[in-house]
C-alpha positions as CSV (number, residue, x, y, z in Angstrom):
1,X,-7.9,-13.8,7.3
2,X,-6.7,-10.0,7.0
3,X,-9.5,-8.7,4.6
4,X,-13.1,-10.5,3.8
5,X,-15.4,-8.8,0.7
6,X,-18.6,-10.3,0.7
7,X,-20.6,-8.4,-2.1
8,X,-19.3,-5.0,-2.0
9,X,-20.9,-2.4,-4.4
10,X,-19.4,1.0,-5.2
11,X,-21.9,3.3,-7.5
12,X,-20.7,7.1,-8.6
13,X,-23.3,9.5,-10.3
14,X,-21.5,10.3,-13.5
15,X,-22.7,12.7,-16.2
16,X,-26.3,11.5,-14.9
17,X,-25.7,8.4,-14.9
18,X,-25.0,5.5,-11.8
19,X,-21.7,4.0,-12.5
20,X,-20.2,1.0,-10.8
21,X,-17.2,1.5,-10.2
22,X,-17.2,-1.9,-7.8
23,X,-19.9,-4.0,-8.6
24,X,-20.7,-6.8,-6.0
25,X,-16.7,-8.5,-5.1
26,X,-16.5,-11.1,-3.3
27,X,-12.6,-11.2,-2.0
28,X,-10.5,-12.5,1.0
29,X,-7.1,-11.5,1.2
30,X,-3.9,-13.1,3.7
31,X,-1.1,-12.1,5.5
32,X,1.9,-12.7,3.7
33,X,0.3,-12.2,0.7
34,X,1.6,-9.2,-2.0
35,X,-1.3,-9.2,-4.0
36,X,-1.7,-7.2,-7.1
37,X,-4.8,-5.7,-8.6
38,X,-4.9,-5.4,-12.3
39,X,-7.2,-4.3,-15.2
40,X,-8.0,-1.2,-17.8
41,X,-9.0,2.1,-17.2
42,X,-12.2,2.3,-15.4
43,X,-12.0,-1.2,-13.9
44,X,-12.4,-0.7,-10.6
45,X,-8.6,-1.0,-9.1
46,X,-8.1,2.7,-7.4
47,X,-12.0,2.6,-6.0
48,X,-11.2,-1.1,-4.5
49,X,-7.8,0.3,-3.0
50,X,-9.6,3.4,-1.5
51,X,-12.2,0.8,0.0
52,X,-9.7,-1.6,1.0
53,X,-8.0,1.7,3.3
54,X,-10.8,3.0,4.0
55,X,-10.6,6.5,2.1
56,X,-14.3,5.4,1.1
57,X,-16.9,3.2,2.0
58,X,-19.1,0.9,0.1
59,X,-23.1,1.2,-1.0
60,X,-23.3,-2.2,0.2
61,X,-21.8,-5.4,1.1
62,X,-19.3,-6.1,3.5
63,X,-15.7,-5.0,4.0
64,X,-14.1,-7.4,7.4
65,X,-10.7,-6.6,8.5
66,X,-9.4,-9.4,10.7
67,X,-13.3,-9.8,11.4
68,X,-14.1,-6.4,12.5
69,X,-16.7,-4.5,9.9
70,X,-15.2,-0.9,8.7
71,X,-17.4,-0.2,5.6
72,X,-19.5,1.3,8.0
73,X,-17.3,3.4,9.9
74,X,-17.8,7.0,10.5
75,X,-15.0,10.0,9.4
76,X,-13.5,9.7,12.7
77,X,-13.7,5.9,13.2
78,X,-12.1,5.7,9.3
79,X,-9.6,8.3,10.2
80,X,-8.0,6.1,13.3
81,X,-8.1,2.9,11.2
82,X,-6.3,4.3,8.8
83,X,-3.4,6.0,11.0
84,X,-2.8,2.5,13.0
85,X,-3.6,-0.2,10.2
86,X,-2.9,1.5,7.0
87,X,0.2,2.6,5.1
88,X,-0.4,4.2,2.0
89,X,2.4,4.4,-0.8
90,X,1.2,6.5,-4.2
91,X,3.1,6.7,-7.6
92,X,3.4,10.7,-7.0
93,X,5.5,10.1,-3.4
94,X,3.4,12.9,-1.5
95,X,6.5,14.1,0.5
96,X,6.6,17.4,1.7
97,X,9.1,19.2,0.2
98,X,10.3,21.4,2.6
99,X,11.0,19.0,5.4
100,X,14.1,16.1,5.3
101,X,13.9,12.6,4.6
102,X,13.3,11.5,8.2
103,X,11.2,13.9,8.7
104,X,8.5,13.0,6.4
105,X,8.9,9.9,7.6
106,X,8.0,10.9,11.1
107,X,5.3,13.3,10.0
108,X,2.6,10.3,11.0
109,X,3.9,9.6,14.3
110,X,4.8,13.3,15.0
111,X,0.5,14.1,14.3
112,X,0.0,10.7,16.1
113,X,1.1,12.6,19.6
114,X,4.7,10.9,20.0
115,X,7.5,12.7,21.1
116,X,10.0,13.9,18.6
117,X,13.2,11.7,19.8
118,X,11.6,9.0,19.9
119,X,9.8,9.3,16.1
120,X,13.6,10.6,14.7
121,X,15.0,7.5,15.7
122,X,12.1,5.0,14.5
123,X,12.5,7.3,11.1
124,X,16.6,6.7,10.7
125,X,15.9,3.2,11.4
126,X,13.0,2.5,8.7
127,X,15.3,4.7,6.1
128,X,18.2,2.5,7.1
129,X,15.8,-0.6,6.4
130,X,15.4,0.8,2.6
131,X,18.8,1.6,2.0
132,X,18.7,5.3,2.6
133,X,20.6,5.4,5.8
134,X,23.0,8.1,3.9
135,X,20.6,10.4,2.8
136,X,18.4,11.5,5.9
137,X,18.7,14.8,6.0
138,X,18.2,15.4,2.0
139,X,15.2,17.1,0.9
140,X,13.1,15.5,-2.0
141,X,14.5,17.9,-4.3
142,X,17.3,15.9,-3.7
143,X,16.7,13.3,-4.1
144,X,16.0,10.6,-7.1
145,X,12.3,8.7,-7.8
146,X,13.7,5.9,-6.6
147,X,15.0,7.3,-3.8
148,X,11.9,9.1,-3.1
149,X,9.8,6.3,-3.4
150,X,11.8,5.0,-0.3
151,X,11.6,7.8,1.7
152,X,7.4,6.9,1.4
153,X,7.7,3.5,1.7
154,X,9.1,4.1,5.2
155,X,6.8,6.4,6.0
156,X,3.7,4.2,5.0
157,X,5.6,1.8,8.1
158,X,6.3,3.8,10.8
159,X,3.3,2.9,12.2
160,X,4.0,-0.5,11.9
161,X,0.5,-1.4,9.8
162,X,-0.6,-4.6,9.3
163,X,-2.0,-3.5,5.8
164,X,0.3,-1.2,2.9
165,X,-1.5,-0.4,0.0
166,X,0.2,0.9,-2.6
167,X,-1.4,2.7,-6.1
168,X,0.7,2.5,-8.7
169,X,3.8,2.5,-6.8
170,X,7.0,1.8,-10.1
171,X,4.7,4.1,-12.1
172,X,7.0,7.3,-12.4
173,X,10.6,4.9,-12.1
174,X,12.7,2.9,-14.7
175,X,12.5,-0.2,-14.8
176,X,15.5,-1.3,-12.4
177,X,14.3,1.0,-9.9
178,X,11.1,0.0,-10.2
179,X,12.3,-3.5,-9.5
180,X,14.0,-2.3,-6.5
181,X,10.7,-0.8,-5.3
182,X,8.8,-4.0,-6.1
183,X,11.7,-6.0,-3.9
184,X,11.6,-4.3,-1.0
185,X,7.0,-4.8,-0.7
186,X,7.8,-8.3,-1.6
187,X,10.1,-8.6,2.2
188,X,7.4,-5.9,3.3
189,X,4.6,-8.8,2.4
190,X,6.7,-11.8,3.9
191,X,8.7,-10.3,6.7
192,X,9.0,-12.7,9.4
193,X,6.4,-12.7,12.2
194,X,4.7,-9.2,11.1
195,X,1.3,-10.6,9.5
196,X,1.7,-8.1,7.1
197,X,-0.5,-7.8,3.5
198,X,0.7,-5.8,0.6
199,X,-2.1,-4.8,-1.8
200,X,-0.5,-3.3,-5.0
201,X,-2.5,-1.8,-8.2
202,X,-0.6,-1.4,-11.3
203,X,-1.1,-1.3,-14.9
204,X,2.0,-3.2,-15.5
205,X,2.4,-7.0,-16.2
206,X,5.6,-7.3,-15.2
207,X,5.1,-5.5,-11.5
208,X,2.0,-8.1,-11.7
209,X,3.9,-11.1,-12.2
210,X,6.7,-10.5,-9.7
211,X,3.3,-10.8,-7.0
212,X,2.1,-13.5,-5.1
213,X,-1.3,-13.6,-6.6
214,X,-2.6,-11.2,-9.3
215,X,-6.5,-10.4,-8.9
216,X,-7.7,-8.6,-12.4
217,X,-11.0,-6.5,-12.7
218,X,-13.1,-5.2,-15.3
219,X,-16.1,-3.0,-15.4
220,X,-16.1,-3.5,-11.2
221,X,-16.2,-7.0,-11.8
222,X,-13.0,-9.7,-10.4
223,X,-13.0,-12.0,-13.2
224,X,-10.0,-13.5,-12.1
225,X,-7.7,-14.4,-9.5
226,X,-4.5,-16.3,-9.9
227,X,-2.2,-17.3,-7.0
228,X,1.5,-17.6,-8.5
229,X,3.0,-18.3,-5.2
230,X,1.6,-19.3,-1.3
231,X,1.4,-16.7,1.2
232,X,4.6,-16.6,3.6
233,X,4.6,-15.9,7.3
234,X,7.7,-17.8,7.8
235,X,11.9,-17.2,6.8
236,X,11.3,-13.6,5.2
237,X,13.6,-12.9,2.2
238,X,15.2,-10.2,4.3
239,X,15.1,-6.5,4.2
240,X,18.0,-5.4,1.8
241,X,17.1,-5.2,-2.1
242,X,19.6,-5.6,-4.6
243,X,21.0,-2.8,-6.4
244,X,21.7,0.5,-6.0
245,X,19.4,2.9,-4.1
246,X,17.8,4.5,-7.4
């Protein structure tokens, strides 16, 4: 099992009140499973993401990954779990616009210590994988959504994580784009061999659908999980999405 939730509660102190933003999930998640997290404002979906990557931890309960407890690590202890087991994609990109396409896909080895020859040409080879082998050296500026959205998504696996995460990820892109996006962290999910887990939130139904298995909050609370599809380890669908970069 990749993740395990065993009564995990997340409280905020808002306008003098305790909120709970997560309120007692219970939750185990696969590899080879895209999973997306549904439900209105307020549910819970971004607070379960940042517990899921450890950006926060819980009040209590229990948060396993591949059995080892991390809702209880420290800054520095959640800072190294998330550099070698977590890529993050967000709906905004997050690239840094002065620096090329490879290079912000490098930027996590490059503060990771390794040497800049052997980051460029892990970086050409993960923008290959998305289909923006052509455009390396472009700045975002650049560059389309789509496109940008590509650049991250190879940054969130240059360290080869076992676990992306990815907040609202087709937000700011069409809708053929946006399935574009959504094709390429369905072969992330089910790439052959990698034990990989895709955890997705989005608002739309669509994106949803197009998952494995859709888990929908409300006021903190899963009140329902629906598997649409079995979680694959095996015969990947392959690493080239149809269409046009975007």
């Amino acid at each position: 099992m990749m993740l395990e939730l065993s009564g995990v509660v997340r409280t905020y102190r808002i306008g003098g009140q305790d909120v709970r933003a997560v309120d007692g999930i219970d939750l185990t998640i696969e590899a080879g499973q895209f999973v997306s997290v549904v439900g209105p404002s307020g549910a819970g979906k971004s607070t379960l993401l940042h517990l899921l990557g450890a950006l926060d931890r819980p009040d209590s309960g229990s948060i396993r990954f591949r059995g080892q407890e991390i809702g209880g690590l420290s800054d520095d202890q959640q800072s190294e779990f998330r550099r070698h087991h977590v890529g993050f994609v967000f709906q905004f990109f997050n690239l840094l616009p002065t620096l090329s396409a490879w290079e912000n896909v490098a930027v996590p080895q490059l503060l990771d210590g390794k040497g800049l020859r052997t980051t460029r040409t892990r970086a050409l080879e993960l923008l290959e994988l998305v289909g923006l082998g052509e455009r390396t050296e472009h700045r975002p500026a650049e560059l389309s959504g789509g496109q940008m959205q590509r650049v991250a998504l190879a940054r969130a696996l240059l360290m080869d994580p076992p676990l992306i995460l990815a907040d609202e990820p087709t937000g700011n892109l069409d809708s053929r784009t946006g399935a574009d996006i959504l094709a390429l962290l369905t072969d992330i999910a089910h790439d052959t061999g990698r034990e990989r887990a895709v955890v997705m939130v989005t608002h739309n139904s669509d994106a949803a659908r197009s998952t494995d298995r859709v888990l929908s909050l409300a006021d903190g609370r899963l009140v329902s999980d629906e598997i649409l599809s079995a979680p694959s380890l095996s015969g990947g669908h392959g690493t080239e999405p149809a269409g046009d970069p975007g």
